[in-house]
VEXROVEX-708150 format. One record per residue (C-alpha): residue number from 1; residue in three letters; chain; x, y, z. Coordinates in steps of 0.25 Angstrom, whole numbers. Layout:
+-----+-----+----+-------+-------+-------+
|   i |  aa | ch |     u |     v |     w |
+-----+-----+----+-------+-------+-------+
| NUM | Ala |  A |     X |     Y |     Z |
...
+-----+-----+----+-------+-------+-------+
REM end
This chain:
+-----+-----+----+-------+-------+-------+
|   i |  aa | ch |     u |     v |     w |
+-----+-----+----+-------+-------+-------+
|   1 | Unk |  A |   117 |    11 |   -20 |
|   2 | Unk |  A |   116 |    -2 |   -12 |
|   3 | Unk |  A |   113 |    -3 |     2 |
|   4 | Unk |  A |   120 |   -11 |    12 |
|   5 | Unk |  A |   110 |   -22 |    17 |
|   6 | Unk |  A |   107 |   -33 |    26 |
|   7 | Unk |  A |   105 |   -45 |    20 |
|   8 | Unk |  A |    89 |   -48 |    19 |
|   9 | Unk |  A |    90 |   -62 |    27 |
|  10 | Unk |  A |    94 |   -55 |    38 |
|  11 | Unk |  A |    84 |   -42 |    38 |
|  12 | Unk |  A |    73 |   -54 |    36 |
|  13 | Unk |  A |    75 |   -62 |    46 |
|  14 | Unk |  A |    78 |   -53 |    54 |
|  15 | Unk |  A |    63 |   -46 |    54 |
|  16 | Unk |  A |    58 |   -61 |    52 |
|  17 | Unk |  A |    59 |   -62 |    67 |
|  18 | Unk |  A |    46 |   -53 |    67 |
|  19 | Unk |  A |    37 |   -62 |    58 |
|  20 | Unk |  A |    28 |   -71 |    64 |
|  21 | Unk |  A |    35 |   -85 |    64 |
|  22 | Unk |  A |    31 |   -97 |    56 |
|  23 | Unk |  A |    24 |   -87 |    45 |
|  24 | Unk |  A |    14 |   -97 |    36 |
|  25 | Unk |  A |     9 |   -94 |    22 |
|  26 | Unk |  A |    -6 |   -96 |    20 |
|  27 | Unk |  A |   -10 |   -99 |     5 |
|  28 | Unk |  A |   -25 |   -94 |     1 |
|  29 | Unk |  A |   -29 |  -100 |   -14 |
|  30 | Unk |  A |   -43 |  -100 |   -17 |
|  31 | Unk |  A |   -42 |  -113 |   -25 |
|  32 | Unk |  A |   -31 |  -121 |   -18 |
|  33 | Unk |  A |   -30 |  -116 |    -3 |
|  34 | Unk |  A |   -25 |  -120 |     7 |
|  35 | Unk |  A |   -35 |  -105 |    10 |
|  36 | Unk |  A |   -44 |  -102 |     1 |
|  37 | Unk |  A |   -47 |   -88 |     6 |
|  38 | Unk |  A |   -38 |   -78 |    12 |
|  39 | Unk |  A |   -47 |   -77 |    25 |
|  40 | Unk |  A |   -44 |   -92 |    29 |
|  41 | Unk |  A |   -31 |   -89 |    26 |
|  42 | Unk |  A |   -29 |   -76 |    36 |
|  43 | Unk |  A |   -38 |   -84 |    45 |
|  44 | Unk |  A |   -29 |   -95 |    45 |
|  45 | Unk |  A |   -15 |   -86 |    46 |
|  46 | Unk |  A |    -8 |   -80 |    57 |
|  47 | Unk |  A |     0 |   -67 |    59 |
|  48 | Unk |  A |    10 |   -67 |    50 |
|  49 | Unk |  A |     7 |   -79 |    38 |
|  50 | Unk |  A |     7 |   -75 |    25 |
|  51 | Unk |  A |    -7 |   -79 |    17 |
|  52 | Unk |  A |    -2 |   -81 |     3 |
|  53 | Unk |  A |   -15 |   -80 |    -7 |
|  54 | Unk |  A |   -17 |   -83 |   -20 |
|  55 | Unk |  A |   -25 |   -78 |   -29 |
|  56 | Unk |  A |   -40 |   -77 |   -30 |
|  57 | Unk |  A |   -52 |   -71 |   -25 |
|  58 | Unk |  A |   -53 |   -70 |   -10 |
|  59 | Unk |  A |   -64 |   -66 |     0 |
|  60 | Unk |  A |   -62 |   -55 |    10 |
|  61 | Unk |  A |   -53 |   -60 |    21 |
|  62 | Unk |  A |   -48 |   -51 |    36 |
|  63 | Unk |  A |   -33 |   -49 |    42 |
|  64 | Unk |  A |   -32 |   -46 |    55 |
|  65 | Unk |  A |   -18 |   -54 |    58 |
|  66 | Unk |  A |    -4 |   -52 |    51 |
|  67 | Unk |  A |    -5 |   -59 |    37 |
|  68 | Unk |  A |     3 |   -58 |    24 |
|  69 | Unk |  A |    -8 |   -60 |    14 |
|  70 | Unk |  A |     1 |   -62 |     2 |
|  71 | Unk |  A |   -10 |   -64 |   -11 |
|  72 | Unk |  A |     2 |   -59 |   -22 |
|  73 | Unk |  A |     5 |   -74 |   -23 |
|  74 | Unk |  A |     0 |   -84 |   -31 |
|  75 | Unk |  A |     1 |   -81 |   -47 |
|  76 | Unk |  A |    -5 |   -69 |   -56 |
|  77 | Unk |  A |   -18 |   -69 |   -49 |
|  78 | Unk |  A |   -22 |   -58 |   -36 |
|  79 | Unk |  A |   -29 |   -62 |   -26 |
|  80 | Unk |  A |   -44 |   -53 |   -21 |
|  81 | Unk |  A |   -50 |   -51 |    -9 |
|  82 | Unk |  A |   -55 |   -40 |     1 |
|  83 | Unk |  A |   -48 |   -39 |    14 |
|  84 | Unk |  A |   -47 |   -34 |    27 |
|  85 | Unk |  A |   -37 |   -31 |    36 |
|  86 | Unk |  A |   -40 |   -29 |    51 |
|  87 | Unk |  A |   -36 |   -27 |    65 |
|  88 | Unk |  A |   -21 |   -31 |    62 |
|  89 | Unk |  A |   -12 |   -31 |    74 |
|  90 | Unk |  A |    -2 |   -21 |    75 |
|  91 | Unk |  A |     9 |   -33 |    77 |
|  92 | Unk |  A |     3 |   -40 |    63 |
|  93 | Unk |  A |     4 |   -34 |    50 |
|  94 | Unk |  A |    -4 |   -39 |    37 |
|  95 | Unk |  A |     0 |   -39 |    22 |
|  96 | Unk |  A |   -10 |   -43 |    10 |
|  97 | Unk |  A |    -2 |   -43 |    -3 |
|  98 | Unk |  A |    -9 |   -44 |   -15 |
|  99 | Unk |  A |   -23 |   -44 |   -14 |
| 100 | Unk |  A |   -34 |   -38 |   -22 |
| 101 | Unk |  A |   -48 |   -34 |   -13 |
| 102 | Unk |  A |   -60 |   -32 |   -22 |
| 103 | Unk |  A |   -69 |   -27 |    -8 |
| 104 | Unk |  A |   -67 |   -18 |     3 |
| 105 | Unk |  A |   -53 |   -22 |    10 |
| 106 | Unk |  A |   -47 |   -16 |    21 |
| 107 | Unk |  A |   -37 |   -13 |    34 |
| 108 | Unk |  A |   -43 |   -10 |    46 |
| 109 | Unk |  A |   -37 |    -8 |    60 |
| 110 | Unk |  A |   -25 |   -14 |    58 |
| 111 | Unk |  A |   -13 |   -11 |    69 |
| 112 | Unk |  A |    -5 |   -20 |    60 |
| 113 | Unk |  A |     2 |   -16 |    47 |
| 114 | Unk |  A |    -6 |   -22 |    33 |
| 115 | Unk |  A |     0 |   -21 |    21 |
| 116 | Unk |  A |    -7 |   -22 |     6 |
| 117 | Unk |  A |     2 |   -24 |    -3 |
| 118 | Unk |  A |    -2 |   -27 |   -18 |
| 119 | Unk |  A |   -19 |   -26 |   -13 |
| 120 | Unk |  A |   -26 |   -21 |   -25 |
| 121 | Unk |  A |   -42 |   -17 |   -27 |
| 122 | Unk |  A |   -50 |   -27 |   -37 |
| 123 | Unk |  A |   -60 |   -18 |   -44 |
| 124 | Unk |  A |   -74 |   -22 |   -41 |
| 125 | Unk |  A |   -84 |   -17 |   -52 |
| 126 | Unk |  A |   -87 |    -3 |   -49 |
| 127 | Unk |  A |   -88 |    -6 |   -34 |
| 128 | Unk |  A |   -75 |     0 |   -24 |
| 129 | Unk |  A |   -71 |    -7 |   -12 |
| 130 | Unk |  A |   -59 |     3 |    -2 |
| 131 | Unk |  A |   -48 |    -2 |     3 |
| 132 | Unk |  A |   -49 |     3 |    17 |
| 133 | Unk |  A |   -38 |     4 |    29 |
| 134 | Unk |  A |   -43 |     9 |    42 |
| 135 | Unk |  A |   -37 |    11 |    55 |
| 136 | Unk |  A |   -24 |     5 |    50 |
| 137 | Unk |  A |   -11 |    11 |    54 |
| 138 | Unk |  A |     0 |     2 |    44 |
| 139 | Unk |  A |    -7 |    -1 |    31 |
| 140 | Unk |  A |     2 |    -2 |    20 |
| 141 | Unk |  A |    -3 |    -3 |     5 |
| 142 | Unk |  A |     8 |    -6 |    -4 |
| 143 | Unk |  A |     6 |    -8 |   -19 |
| 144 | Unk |  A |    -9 |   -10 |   -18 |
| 145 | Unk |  A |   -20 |    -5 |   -28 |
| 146 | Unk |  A |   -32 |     1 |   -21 |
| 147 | Unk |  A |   -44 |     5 |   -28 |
| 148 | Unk |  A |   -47 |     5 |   -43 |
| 149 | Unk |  A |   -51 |    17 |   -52 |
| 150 | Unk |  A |   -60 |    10 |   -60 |
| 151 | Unk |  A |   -76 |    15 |   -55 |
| 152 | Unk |  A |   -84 |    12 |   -44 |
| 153 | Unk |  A |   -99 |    14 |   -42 |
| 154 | Unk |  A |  -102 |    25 |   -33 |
| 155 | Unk |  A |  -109 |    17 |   -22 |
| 156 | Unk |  A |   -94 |     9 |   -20 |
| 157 | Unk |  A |   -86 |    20 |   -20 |
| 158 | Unk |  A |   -75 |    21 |    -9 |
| 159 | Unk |  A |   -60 |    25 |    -9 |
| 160 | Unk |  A |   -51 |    14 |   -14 |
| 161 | Unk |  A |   -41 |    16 |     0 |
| 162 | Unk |  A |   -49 |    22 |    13 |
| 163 | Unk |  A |   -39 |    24 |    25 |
| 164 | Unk |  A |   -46 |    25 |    38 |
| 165 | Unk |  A |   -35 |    31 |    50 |
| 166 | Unk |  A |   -26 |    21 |    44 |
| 167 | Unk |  A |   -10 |    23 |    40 |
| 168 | Unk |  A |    -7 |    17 |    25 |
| 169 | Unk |  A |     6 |    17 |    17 |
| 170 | Unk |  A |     2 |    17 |     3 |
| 171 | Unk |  A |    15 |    12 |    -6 |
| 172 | Unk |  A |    13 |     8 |   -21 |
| 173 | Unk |  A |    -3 |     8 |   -23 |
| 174 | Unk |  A |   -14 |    13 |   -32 |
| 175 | Unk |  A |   -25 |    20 |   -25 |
| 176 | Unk |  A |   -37 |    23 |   -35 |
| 177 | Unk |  A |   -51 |    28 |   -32 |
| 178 | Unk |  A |   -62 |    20 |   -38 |
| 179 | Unk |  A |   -67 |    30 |   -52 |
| 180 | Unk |  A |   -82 |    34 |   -50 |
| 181 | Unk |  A |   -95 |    29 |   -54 |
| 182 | Unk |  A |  -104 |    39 |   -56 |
| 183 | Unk |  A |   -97 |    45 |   -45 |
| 184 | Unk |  A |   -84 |    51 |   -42 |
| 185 | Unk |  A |   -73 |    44 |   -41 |
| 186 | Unk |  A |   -67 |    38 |   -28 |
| 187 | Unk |  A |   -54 |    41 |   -18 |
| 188 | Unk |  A |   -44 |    34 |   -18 |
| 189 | Unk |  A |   -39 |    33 |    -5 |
| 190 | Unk |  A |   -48 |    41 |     8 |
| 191 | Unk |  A |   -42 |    44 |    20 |
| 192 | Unk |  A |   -47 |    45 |    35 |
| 193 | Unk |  A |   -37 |    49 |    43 |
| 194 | Unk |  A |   -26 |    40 |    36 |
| 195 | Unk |  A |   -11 |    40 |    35 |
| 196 | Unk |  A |    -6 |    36 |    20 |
| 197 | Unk |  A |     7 |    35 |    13 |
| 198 | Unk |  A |     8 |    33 |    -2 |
| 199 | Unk |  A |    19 |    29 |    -8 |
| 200 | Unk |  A |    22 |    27 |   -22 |
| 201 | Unk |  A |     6 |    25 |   -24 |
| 202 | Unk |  A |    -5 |    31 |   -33 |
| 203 | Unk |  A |   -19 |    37 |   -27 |
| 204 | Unk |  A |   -30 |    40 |   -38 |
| 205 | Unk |  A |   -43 |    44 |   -35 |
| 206 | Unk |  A |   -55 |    39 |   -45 |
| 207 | Unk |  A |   -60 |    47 |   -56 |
| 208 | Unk |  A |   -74 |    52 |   -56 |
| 209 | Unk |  A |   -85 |    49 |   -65 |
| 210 | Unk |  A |   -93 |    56 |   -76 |
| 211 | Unk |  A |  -102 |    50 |   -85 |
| 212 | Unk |  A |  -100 |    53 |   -98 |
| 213 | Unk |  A |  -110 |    62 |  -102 |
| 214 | Unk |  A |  -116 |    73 |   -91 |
| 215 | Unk |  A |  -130 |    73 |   -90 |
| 216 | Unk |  A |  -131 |    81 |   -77 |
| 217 | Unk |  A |  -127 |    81 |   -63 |
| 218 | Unk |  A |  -128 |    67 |   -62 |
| 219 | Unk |  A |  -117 |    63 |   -73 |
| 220 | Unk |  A |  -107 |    75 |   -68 |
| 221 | Unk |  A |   -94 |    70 |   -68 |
| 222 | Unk |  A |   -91 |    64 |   -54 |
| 223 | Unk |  A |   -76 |    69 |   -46 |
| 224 | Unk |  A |   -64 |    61 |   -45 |
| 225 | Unk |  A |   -60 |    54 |   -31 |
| 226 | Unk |  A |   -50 |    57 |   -22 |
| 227 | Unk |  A |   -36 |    52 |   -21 |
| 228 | Unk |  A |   -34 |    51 |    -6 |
| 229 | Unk |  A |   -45 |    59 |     3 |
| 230 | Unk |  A |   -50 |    60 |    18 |
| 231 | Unk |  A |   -40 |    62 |    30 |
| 232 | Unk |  A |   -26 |    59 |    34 |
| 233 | Unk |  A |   -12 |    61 |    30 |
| 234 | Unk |  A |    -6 |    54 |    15 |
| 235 | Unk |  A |     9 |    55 |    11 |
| 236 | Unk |  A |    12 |    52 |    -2 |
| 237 | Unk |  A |    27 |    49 |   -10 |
| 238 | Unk |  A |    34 |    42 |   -21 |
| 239 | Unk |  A |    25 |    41 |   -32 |
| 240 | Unk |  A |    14 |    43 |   -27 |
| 241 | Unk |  A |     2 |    49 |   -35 |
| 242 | Unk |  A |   -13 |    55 |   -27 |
| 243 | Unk |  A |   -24 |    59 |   -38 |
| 244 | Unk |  A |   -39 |    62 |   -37 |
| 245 | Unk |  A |   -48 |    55 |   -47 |
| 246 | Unk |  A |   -51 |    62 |   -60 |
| 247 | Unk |  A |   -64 |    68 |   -60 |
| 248 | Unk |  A |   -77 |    64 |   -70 |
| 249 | Unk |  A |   -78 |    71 |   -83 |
| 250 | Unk |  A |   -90 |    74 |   -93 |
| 251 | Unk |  A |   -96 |    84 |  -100 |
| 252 | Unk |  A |  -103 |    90 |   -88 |
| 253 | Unk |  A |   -87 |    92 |   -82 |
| 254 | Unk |  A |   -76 |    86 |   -75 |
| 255 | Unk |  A |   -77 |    83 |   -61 |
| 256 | Unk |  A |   -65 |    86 |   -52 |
| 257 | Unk |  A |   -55 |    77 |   -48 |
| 258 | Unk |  A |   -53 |    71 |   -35 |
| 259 | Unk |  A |   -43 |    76 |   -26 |
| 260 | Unk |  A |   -28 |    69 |   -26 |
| 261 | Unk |  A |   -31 |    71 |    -8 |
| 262 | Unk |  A |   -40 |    78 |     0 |
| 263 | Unk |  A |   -40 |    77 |    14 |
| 264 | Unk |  A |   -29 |    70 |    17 |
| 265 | Unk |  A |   -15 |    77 |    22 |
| 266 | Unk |  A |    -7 |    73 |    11 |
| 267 | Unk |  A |     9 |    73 |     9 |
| 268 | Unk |  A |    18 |    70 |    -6 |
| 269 | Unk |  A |    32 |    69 |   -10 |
| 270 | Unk |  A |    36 |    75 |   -22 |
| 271 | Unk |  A |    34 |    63 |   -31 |
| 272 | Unk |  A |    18 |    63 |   -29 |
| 273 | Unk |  A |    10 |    66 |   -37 |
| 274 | Unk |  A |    -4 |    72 |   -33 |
| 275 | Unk |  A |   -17 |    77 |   -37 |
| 276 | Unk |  A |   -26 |    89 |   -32 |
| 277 | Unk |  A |   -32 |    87 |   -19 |
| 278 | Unk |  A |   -33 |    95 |    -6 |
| 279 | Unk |  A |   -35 |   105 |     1 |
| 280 | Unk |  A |   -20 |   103 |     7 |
| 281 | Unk |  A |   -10 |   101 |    -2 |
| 282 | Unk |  A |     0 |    90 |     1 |
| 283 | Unk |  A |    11 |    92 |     7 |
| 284 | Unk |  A |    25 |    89 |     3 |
| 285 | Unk |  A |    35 |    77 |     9 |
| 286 | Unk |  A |    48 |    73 |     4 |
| 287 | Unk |  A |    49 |    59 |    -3 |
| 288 | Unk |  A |    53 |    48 |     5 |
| 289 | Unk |  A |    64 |    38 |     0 |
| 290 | Unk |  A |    57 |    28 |   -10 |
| 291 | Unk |  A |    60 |    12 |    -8 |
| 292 | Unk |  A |    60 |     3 |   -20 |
| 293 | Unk |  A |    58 |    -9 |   -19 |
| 294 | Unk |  A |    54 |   -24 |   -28 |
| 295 | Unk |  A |    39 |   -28 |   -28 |
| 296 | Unk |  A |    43 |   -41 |   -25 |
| 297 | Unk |  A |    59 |   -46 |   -18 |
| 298 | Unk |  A |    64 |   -61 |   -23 |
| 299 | Unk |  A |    71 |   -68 |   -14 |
| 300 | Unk |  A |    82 |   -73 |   -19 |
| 301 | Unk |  A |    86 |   -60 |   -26 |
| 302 | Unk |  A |    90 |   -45 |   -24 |
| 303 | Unk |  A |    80 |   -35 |   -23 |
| 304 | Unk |  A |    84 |   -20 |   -24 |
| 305 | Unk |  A |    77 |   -10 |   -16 |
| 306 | Unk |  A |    79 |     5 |   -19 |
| 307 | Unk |  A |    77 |    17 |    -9 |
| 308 | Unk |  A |    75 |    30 |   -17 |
| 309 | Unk |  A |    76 |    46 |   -11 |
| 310 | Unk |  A |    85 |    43 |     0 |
| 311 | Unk |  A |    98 |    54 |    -5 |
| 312 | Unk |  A |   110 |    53 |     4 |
| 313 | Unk |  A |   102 |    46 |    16 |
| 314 | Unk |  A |   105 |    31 |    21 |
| 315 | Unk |  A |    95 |    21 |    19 |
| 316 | Unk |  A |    90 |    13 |    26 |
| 317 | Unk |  A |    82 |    -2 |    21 |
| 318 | Unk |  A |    72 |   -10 |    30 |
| 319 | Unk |  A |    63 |   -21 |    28 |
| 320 | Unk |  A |    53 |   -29 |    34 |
| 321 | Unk |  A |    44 |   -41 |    33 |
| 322 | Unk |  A |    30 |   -38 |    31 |
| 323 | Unk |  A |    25 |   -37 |    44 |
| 324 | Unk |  A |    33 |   -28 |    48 |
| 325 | Unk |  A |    27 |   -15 |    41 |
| 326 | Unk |  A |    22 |    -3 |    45 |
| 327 | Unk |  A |    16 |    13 |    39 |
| 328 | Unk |  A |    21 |    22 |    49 |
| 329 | Unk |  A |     8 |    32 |    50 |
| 330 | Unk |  A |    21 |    44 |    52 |
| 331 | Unk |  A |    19 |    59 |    49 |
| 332 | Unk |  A |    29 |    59 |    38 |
| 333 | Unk |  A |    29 |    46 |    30 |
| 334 | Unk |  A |    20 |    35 |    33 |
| 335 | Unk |  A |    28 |    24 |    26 |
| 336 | Unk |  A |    31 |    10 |    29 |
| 337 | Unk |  A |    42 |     5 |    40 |
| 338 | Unk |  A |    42 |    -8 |    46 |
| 339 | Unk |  A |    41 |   -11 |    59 |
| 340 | Unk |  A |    53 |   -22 |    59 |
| 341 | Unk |  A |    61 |   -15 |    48 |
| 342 | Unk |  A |    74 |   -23 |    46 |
| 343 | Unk |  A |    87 |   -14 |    40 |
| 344 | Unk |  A |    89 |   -20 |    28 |
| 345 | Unk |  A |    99 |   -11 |    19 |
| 346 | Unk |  A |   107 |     2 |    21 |
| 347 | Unk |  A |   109 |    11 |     8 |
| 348 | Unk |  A |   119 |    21 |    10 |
| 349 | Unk |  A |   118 |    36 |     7 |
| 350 | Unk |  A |   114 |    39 |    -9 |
| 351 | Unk |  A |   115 |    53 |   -14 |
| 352 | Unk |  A |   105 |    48 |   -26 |
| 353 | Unk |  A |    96 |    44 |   -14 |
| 354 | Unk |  A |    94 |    29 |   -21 |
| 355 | Unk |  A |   100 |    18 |   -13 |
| 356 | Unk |  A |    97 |     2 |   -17 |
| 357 | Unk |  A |    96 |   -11 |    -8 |
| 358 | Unk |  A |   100 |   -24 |   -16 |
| 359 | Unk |  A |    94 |   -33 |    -7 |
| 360 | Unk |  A |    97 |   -49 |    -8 |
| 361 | Unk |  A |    84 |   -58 |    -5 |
| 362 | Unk |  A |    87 |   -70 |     0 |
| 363 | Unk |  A |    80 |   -84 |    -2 |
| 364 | Unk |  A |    74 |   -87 |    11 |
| 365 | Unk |  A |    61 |   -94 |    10 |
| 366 | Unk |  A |    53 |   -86 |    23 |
| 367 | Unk |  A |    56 |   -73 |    15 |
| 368 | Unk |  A |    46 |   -78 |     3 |
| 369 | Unk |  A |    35 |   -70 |     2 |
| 370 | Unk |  A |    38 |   -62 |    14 |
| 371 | Unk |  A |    35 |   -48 |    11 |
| 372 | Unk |  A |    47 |   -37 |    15 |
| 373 | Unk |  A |    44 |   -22 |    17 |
| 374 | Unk |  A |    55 |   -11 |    16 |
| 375 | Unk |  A |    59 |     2 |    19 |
| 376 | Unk |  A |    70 |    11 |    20 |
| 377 | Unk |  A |    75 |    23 |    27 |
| 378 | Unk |  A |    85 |    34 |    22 |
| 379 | Unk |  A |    92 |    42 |    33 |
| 380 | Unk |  A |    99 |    55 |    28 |
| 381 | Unk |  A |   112 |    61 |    34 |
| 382 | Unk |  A |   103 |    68 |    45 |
| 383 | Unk |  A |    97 |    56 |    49 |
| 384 | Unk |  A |    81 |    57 |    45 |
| 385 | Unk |  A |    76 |    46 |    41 |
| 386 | Unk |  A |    68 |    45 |    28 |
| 387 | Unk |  A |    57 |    33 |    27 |
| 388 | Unk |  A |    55 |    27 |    14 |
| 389 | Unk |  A |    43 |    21 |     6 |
| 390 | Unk |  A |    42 |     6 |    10 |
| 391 | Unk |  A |    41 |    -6 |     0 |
| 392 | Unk |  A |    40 |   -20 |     1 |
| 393 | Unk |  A |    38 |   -34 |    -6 |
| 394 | Unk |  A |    38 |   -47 |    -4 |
| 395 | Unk |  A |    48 |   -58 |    -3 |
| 396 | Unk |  A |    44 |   -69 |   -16 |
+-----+-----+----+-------+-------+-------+
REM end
């Protein structure tokens, strides 16, 4: 069923108004320049450029203003560095698309809502480096890859995602714990008094290792690691998948496997799928509606954006530039909503519960590379109001 809409033109210039003016791009390319490392870039920028990098090996570089550190340009290639992300105002927000960090990267006390989107972990020869948020109440990680299960020595063994009193939306990602080294294998993600959402997103915690022959206490086979662990509250929907590690195995035994949680409060839908873990079992929620929507909108063409789970209830479709965004730390569903939301498209009542957008992109040369979130809203016959999982891409 297609939903009534407004045309995009209006909805964008319409929430352009909150953009800072006279937005300017800053290229980073090791070779040519004009930057040659993404600090000067960021050193260089003011709230709300966009740093366009291309691809190479980077040093570490800081953000503390609101910057769109676009590196998913620029050919085959990915772009490496570490990064830190700190003190962001709560009136800036910060995305950093596309980069792979091979050290120690993190957020930390950041008012302002950051966005990785496409970040990935670049495995360093038997050493682990954590991705860590602290103290960060909007983090949104969409379609990132943190952590890798190959093994890690024992004397570099931290989680792959450690959240510190922090709220993170996790949407599309791969978590993995690191697999041992003559130790156990490691968590995948470790908790301290966090708020986290998974969406759609795989947990796995490492295996643990066993040498393949016993020859004593010292060769027993070692445990696996942990899927999520420590404190705080974790929902979980969609396809989402929370496994401990496989324990070591040799012909003194097998070692037990890691817990899928422990800990944590921990909250599915139906369609999860989760290991053992404990001591509290989780706890059951109903599935939200589910948005679908193209990992990368063309102008010039129509993109279809599909809201799924949303029977005999209205919908309702908003969207968003990219500074707009915001994770909602709630007691239900901590999922995305934007702060400057603009009403986009109306879907009438389906029984099936499916109802489609076609939405026309047009042309218009400020929208390129601008990145757009979105949401909907289905609003049954009684009037509550059902938040669905969020999605967003940007304009190319």
């Amino acid at each position: 069923m297609i939903g009534a809409r407004c045309p995009l033109m209006v909805a964008v210039m319409g929430i352009g108004a909150g953009l800072p003016a006279q937005q300017r791009t800053l290229v980073v390319d090791r070779l040519s320049g004009p930057f040659t490392q993404i600090a000067d870039a960021v050193a260089a920028a003011r709230p709300g450029d966009r740093i366009e990098v291309h691809p190479g090996s980077y040093s570490r570089f800081t953000v503390s203003i609101g910057v769109d550190i676009d590196a998913a340009l620029g050919g085959q290639g990915r772009s490496t560095s570490s990064f830190s992300v700190t003190n962001l105002p709560a009136n800036q927000a910060v995305r950093i698309q596309g980069i792979l960090y091979a050290e120690y990267s993190d957020v930390t006390n950041c008012a302002g809502p950051v966005h990785l989107e496409q970040v990935g972990y670049l495995y360093n020869s038997f050493v682990a480096f954590a991705l860590t948020i602290s103290a960060s109440p909007q983090v949104l990680l969409s379609r990132c890859a943190v952590g890798d299960s190959r093994p890690v020595y024992p004397f570099a063994a931290p989680p792959s995602l450690i959240v510190n009193q922090s709220s993170v939306l996790i949407t599309g990602c791969t978590m993995l714990g690191a697999h041992g080294y003559g130790t156990a294998g490691l968590d995948a993600i470790a908790c301290n008094g966090a708020t986290i959402a998974l969406s759609d997103s795989v947990v796995l915690g490492g295996d643990g290792y066993a040498d393949s022959i016993c020859f004593g206490q010292n060769t027993f086979p070692h445990p696996g690691g942990g899927g999520i662990t420590g404190t705080g509250q974790v929902t979980a929907v969609g396809a989402s998948s929370i496994h401990g590690g496989v324990g070591g195995t040799n012909n003194c035994g097998t070692a037990s496997s890691g817990a899928a949680f422990s800990g944590v409060t921990l909250r599915l839908s139906p369609g999860v799928t989760v290991g053992a873990g404990g001591p509290s079992p989780p706890q059951p929620i109903a599935e939200p509606p589910h948005l679908t929507i193209p990992a990368m909108l063309i102008l010039g063409f129509t993109c279809v954006i599909r809201v799924d789970g949303c029977s005999n209830a209205t919908v309702l479709l908003a969207l968003d530039l990219w500074n707009g965004d915001t994770v909602l730390p709630g007691v239900d569903l901590p999922f995305m909503l934007t702060r400057a939301a603009y009403l986009q498209g109306v879907g009438v009542p389906d029984p099936a519960g499916v109802v489609t957008f076609s939405q026309p992109l047009p042309q218009v040369p400020w929208l390129l590379n601008q990145f757009v979130l979105v949401q909907a809203a289905a609003v049954d016959g009684q009037g509550v109001i059902r938040l669905s999982t969020s999605g967003g891409a940007r304009l190319r």
